[in-house]
TILOTI-410958 format. One record per atom (N, C-alpha, C): residue in three letters; x, y, z. Coordinates in steps of 0.2 Angstrom, whole numbers, padded with zeros to 4 digits, always signed. Atoms other than C-alpha are relative to their C-alpha. Layout:
BEGIN
alaXYZ ...
END
This chain:
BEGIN
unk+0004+0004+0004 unk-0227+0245-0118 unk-0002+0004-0006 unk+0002-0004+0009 unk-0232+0252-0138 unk-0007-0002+0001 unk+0009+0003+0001 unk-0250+0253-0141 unk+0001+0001-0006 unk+0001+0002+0005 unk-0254+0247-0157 unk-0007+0004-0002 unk+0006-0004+0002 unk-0268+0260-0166 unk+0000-0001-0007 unk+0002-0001+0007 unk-0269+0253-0182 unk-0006-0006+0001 unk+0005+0005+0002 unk-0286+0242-0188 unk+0003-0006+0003 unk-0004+0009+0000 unk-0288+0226-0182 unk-0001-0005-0007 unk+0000+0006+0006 unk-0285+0211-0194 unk-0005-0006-0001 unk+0007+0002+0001 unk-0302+0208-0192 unk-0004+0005-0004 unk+0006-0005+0004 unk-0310+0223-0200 unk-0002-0002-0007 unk+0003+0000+0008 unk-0321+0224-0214 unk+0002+0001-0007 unk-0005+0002+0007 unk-0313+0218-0230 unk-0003+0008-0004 unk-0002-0007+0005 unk-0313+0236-0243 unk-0008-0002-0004 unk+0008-0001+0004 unk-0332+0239-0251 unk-0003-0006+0005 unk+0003+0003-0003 unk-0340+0229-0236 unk-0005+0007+0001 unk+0005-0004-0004 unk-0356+0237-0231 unk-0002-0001+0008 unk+0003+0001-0008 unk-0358+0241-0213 unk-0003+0008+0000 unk+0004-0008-0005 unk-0368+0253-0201 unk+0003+0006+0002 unk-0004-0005-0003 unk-0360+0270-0199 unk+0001-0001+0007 unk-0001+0000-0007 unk-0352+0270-0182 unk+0002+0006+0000 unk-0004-0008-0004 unk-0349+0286-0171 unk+0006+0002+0000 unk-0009-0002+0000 unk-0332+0295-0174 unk+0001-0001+0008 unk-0004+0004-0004 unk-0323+0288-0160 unk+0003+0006+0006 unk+0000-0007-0005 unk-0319+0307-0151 unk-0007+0001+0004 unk+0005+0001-0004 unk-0336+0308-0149 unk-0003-0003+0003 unk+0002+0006-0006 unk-0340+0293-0142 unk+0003+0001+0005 unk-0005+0001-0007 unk-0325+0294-0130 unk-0002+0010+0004 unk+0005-0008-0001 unk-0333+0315-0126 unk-0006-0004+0005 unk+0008+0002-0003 unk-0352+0308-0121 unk+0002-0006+0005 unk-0001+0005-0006 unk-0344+0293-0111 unk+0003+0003+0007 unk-0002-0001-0007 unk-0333+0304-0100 unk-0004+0005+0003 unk+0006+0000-0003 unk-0347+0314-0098 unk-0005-0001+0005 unk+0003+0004-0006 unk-0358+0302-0091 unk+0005-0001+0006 unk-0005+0001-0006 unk-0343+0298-0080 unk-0001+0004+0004 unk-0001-0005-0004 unk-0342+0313-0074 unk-0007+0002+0003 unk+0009-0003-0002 unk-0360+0316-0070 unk+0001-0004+0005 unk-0002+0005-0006 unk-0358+0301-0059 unk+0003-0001+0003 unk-0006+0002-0008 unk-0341+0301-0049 unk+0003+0006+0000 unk-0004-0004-0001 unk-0336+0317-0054 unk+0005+0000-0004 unk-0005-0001+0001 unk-0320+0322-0063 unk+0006-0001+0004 unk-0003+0004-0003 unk-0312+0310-0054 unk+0003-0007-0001 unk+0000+0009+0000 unk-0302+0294-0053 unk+0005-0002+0005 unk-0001+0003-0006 unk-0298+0282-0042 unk+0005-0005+0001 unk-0008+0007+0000 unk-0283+0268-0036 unk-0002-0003+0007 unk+0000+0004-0006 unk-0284+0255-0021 unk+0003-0004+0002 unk-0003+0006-0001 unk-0272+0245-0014 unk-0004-0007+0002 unk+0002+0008+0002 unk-0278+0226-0017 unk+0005-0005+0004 unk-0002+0009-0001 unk-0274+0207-0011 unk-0005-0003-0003 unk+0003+0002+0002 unk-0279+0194-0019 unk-0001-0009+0003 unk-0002+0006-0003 unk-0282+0178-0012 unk+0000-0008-0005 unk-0001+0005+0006 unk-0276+0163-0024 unk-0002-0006+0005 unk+0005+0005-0002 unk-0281+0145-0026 unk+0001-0004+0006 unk-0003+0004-0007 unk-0268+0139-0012 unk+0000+0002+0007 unk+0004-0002-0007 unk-0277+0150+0002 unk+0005+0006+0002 unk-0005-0006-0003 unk-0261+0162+0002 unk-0004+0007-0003 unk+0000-0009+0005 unk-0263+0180-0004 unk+0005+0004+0001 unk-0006-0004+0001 unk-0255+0190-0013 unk-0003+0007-0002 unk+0001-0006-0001 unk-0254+0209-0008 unk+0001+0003+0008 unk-0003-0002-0008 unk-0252+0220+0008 unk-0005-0002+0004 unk+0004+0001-0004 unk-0260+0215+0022 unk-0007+0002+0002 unk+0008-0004-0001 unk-0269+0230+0026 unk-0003+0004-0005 unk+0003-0003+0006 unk-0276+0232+0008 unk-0007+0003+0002 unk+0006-0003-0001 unk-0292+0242+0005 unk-0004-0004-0003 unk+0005+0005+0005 unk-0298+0228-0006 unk+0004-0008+0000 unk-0001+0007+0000 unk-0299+0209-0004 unk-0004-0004-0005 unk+0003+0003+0009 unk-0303+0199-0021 unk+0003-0006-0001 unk+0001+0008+0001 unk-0307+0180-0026 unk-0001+0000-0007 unk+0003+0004+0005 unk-0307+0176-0044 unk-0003-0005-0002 unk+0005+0002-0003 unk-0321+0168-0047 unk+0002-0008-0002 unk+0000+0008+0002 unk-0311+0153-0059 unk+0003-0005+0007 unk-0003+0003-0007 unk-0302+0149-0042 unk-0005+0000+0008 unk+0003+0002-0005 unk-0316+0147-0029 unk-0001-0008+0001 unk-0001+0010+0000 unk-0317+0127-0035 unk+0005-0002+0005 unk-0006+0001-0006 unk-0299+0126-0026 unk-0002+0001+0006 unk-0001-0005-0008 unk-0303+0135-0012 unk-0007-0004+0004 unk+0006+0003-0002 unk-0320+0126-0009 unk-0007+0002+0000 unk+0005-0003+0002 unk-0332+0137-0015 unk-0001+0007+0002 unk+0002-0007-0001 unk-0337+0155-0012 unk-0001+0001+0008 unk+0000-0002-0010 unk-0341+0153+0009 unk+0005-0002+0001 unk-0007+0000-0001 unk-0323+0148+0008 unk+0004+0005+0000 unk-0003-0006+0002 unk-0317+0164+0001 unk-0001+0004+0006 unk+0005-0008-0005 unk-0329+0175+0012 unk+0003-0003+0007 unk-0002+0000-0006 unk-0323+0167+0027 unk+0006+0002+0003 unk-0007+0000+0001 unk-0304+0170+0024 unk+0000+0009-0002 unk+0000-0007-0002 unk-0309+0188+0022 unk-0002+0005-0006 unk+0000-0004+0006 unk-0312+0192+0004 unk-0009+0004-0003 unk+0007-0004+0001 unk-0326+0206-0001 unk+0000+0002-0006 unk+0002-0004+0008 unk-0326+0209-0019 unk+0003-0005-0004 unk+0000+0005+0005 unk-0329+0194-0032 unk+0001+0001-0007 unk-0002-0002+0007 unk-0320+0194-0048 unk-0003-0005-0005 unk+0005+0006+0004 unk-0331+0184-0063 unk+0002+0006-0006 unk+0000-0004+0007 unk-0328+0184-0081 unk-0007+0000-0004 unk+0006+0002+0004 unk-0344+0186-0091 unk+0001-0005-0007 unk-0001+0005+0004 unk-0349+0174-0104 unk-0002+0005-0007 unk+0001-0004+0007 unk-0350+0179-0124 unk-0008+0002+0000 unk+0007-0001+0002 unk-0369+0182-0122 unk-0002+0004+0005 unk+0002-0002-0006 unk-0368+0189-0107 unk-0002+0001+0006 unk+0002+0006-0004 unk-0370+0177-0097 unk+0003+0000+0006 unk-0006+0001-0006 unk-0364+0177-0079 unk-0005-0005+0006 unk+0001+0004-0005 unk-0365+0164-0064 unk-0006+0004+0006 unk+0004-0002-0004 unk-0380+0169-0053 unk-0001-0001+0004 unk+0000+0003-0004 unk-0380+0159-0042 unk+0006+0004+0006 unk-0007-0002-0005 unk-0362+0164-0035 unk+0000+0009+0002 unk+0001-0005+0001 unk-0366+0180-0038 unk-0005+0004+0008 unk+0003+0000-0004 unk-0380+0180-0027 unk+0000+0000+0009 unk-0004+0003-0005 unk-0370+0171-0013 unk+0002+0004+0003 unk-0005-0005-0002 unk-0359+0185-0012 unk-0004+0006+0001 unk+0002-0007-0005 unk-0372+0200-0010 unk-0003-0002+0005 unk+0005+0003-0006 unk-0382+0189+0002 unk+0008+0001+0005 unk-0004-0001-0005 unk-0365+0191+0012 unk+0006+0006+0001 unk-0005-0006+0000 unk-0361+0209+0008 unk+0003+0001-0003 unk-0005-0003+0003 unk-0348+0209-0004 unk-0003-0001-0008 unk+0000-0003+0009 unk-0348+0216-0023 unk+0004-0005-0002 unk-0003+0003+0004 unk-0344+0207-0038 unk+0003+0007-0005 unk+0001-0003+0006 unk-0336+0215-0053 unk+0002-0004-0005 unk+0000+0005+0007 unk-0336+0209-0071 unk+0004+0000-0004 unk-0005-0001+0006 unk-0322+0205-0083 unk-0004+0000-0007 unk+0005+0001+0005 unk-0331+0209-0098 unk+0005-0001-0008 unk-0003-0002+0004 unk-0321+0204-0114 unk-0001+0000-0008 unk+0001-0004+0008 unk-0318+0210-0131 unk+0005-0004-0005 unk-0007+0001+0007 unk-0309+0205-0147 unk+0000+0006-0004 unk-0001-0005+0005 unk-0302+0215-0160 unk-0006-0001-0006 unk+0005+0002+0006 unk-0315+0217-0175 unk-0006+0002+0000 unk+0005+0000+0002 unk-0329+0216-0168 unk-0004+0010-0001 unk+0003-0004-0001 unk-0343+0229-0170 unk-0005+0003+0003 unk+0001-0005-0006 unk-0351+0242-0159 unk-0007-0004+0002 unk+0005+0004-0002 unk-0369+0234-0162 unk+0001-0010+0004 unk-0002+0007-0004 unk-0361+0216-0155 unk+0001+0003+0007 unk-0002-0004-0006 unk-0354+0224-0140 unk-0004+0005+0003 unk+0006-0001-0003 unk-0368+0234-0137 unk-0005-0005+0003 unk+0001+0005+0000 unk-0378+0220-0138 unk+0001-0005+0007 unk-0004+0002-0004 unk-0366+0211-0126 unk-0003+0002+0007 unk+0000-0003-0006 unk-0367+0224-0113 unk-0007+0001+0004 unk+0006+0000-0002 unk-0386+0227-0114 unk-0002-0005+0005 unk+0000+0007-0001 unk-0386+0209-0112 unk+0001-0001+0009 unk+0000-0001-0008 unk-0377+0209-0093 unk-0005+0004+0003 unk+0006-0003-0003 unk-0387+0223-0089 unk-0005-0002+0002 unk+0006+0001+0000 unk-0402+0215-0092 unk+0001-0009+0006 unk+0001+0004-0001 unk-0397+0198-0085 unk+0000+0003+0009 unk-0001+0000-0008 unk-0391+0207-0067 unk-0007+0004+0002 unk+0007-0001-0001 unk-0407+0216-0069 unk-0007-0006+0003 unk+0004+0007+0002 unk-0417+0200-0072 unk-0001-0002+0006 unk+0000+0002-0006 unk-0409+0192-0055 unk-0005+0004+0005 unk+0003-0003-0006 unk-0417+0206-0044 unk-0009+0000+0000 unk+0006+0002+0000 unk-0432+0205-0051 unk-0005-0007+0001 unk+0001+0007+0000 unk-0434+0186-0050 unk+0000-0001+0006 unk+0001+0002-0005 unk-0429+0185-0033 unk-0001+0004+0003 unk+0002-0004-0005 unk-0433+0201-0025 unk+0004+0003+0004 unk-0006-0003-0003 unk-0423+0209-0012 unk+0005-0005+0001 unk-0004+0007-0002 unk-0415+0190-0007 unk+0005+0000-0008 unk-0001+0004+0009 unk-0410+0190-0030 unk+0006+0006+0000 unk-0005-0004+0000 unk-0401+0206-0029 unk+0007-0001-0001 unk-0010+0001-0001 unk-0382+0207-0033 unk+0000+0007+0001 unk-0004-0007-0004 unk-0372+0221-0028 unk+0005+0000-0007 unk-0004-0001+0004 unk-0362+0225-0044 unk+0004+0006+0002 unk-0004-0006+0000 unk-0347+0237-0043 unk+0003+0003-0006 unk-0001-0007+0006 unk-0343+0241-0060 unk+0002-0007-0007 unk-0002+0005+0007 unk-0334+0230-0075 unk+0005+0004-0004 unk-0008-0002+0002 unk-0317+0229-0081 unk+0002-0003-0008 unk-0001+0001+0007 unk-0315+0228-0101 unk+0006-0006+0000 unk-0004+0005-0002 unk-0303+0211-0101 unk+0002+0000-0010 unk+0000+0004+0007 unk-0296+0210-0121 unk+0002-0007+0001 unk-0001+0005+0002 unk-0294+0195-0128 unk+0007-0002-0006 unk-0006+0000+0004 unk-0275+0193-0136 unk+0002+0007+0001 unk-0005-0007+0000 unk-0264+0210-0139 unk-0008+0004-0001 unk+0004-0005+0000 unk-0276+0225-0136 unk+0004+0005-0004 unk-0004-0004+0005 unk-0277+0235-0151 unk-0001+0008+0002 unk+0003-0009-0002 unk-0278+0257-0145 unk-0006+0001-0002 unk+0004-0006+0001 unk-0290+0264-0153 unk-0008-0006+0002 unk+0002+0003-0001 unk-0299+0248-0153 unk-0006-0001+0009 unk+0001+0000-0008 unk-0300+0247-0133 unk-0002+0007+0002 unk+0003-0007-0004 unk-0303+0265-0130 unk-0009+0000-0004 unk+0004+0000+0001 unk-0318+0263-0141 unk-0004-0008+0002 unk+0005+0004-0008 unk-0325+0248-0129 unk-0003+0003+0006 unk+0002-0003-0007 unk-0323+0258-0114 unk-0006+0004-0002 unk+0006-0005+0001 unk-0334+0271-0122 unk-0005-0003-0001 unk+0006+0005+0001 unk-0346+0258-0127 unk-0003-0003+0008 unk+0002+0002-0006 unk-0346+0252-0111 unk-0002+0004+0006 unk+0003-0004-0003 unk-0348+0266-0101 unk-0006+0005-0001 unk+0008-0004+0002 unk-0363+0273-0111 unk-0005-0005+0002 unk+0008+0007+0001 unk-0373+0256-0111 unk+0000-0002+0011 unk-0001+0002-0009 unk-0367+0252-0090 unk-0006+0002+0004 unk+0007-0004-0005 unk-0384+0256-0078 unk+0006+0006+0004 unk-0003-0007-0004 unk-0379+0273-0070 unk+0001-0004+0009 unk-0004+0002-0006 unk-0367+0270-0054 unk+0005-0008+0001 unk-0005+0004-0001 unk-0358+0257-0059 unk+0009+0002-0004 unk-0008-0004+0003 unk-0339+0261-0062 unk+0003-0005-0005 unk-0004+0003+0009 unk-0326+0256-0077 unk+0006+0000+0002 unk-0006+0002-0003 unk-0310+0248-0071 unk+0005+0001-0005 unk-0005+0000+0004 unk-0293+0252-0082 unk+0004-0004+0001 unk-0005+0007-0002 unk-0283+0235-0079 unk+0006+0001-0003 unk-0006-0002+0004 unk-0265+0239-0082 unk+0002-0006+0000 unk-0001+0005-0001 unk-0261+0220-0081 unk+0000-0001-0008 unk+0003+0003+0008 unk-0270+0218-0099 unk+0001+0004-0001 unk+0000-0005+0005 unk-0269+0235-0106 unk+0009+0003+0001 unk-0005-0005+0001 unk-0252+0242-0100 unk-0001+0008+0005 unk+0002-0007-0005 unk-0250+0260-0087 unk-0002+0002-0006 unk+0003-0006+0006 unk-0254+0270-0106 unk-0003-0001-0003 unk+0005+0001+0002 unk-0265+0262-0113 unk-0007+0002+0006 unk+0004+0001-0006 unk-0273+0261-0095 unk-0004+0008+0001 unk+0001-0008+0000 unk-0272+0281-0094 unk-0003+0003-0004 unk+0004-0003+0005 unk-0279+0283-0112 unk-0007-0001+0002 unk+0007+0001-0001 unk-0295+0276-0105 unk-0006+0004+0004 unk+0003-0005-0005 unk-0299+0289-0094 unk-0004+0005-0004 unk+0004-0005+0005 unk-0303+0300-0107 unk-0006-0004-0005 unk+0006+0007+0006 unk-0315+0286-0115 unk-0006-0006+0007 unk+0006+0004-0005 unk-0326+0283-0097 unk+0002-0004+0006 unk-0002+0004-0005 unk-0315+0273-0087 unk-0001+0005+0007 unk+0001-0003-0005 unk-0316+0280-0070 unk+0004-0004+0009 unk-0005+0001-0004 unk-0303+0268-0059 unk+0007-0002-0003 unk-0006+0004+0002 unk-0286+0262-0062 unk+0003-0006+0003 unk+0000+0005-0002 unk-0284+0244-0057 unk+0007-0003-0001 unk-0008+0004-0001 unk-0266+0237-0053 unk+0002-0001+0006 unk-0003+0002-0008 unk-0255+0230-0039 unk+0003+0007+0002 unk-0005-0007+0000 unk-0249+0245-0029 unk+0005+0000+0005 unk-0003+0002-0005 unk-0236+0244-0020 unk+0006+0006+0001 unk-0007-0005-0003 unk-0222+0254-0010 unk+0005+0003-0005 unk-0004+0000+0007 unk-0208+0251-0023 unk+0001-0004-0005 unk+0000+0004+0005 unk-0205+0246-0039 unk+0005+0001-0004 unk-0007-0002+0003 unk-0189+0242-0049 unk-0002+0001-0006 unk+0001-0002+0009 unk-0185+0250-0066 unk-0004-0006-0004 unk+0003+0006+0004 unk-0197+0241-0080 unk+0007+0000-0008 unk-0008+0001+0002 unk-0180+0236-0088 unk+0001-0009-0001 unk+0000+0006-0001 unk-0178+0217-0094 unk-0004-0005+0000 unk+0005+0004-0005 unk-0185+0204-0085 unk-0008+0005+0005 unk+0006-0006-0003 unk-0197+0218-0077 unk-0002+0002-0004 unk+0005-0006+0005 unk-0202+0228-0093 unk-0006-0001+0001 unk+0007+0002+0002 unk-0219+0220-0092 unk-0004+0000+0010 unk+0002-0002-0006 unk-0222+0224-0073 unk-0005+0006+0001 unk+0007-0004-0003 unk-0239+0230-0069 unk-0002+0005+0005 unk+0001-0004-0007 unk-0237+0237-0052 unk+0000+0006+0000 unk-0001-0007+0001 unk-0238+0255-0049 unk+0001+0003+0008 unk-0001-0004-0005 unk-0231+0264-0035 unk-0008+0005+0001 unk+0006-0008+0001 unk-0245+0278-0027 unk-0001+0003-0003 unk+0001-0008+0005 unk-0237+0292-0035 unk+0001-0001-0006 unk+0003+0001+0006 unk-0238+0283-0052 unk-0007+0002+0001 unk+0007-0002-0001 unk-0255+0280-0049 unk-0004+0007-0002 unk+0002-0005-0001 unk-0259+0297-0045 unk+0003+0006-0007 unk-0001-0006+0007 unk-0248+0305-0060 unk-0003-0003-0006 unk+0004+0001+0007 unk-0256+0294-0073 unk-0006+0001+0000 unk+0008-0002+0000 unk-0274+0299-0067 unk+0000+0007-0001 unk+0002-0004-0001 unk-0270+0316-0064 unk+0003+0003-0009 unk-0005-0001+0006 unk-0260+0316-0082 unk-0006-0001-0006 unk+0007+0002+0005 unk-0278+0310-0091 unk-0005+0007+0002 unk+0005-0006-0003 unk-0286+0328-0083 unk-0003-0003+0004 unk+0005+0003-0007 unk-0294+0320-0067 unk+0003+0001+0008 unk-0004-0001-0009 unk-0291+0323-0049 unk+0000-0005+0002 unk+0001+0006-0001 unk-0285+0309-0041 unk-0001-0002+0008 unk+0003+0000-0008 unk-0293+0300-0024 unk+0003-0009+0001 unk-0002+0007-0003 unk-0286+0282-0016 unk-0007-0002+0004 unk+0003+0003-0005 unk-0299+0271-0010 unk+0002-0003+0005 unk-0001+0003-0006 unk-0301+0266+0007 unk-0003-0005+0001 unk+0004+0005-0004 unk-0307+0251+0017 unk-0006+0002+0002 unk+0008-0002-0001 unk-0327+0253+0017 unk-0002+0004-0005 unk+0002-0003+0004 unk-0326+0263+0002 unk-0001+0009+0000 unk-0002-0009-0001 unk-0320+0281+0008 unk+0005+0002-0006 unk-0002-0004+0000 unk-0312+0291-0001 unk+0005+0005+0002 unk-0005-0004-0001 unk-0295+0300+0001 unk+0003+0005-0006 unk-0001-0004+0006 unk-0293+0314-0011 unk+0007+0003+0000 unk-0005-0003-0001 unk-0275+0318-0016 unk+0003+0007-0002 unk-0003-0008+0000 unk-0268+0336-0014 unk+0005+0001-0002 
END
């Protein structure tokens, strides 16, 4: 995949006045900072399944992570359908303000499993929008605990930058960084090579991210043709594209252990 690092064809037309933003090294510096204060100089991969709206799932059997998007629970019969089919990590996209389902959300810590959030971006916008944005979840997952108390509680595990059409580079690595500054301390920063691509996915490490999120699987044929655009990634990818961003790489396990690779 090419990553695209020119302006998006949104930017501010020539003699607009805007807000100085933070040169874009620095911001991605202070982000993997915090990262790093938090998980370490580290990043992490896990073998997935996903369970679709026709009850099958797709992935290995004995993945480390079982996940329900949240537009396909209607099919399935709602969230105590998913959870009893085996799924423990609820995937929800956030709304443009912020905005996330509380109700299902709630559903899901009241039965032990974590959500995490698609949080999306367009090209253009700017930093005070997307702060804004992020505050915004923050406060609304905030909000639920306080409103209902320990029963209000969610269980958040972290939030996955989702663009919105072609993701522009430089663009996207200055999201991550936004998002991993603005995120409450302990929640992690998913790198989706599905939407971003393995190199775009691996520039993000340097700009906050702190997993790499893809199918992983045994093997995988050349991205050649009909496959160029295959997301999968074998382990030892995985493991070179983390360790190829300067970060030591670890595979989650079932329950959330940790296997550090040597």
């Amino acid at each position: 995949m090419s990553i695209d690092v020119s302006v998006s064809p949104t930017a501010p037309a020539p003699g607009t006045t805007t807000a100085p933003e933070e040169d874009l090294f620095a911001l991605g510096r202070r982000a993997a900072a915090v990262r790093d204060a938090a998980f370490g100089a580290r990043g992490t991969f896990a073998r997935g399944r996903q369970l679709l709206p026709t009850r099958a799932w797709r992935g290995p059997r004995d993945a480390a992570e079982s996940y329900v998007e949240a537009g396909d629970l209607p099919a399935l019969g709602g969230w105590a359908s998913a959870r009893d089919a085996g799924v423990g990590l609820l995937v929800a996209i956030v709304g443009d303000g912020g905005d996330i389902d509380l109700d299902v959300h709630r559903a899901a810590a009241a039965d032990g499993a974590w959500s995490l959030l698609r949080v999306p971006f367009r090209a253009g916008e700017r930093d005070g929008e997307r702060q804004a944005r992020l505050r915004a979840i923050a406060a609304n997952v905030t909000g639920a605990a306080g409103a209902g108390g320990a029963a209000g509680a969610l269980r958040i595990w972290g939030l996955v930058p989702t663009p919105e059409g072609e993701p522009y580079g430089l663009d996207t690595l200055r999201f991550f960084a936004l998002c991993r500054l603005n995120a409450p301390a302990g929640w992690h920063l998913g790198a989706d090579v599905p939407t971003l691509g393995p190199r775009l996915a691996q520039m993000c490490f340097g700009f906050g991210a702190d997993e790499l999120r893809a199918p992983i699987v045994a093997e995988r044929a050349l991205r050649l043709g009909a496959n160029a655009h295959n997301p999968a990634l074998t382990r030892k990818e995985a493991v070179t594209l983390i360790r190829g961003a300067g970060l030591r790489a670890a595979e989650r396990q079932s329950g959330g252990a940790l296997e550090e690779i040597l």
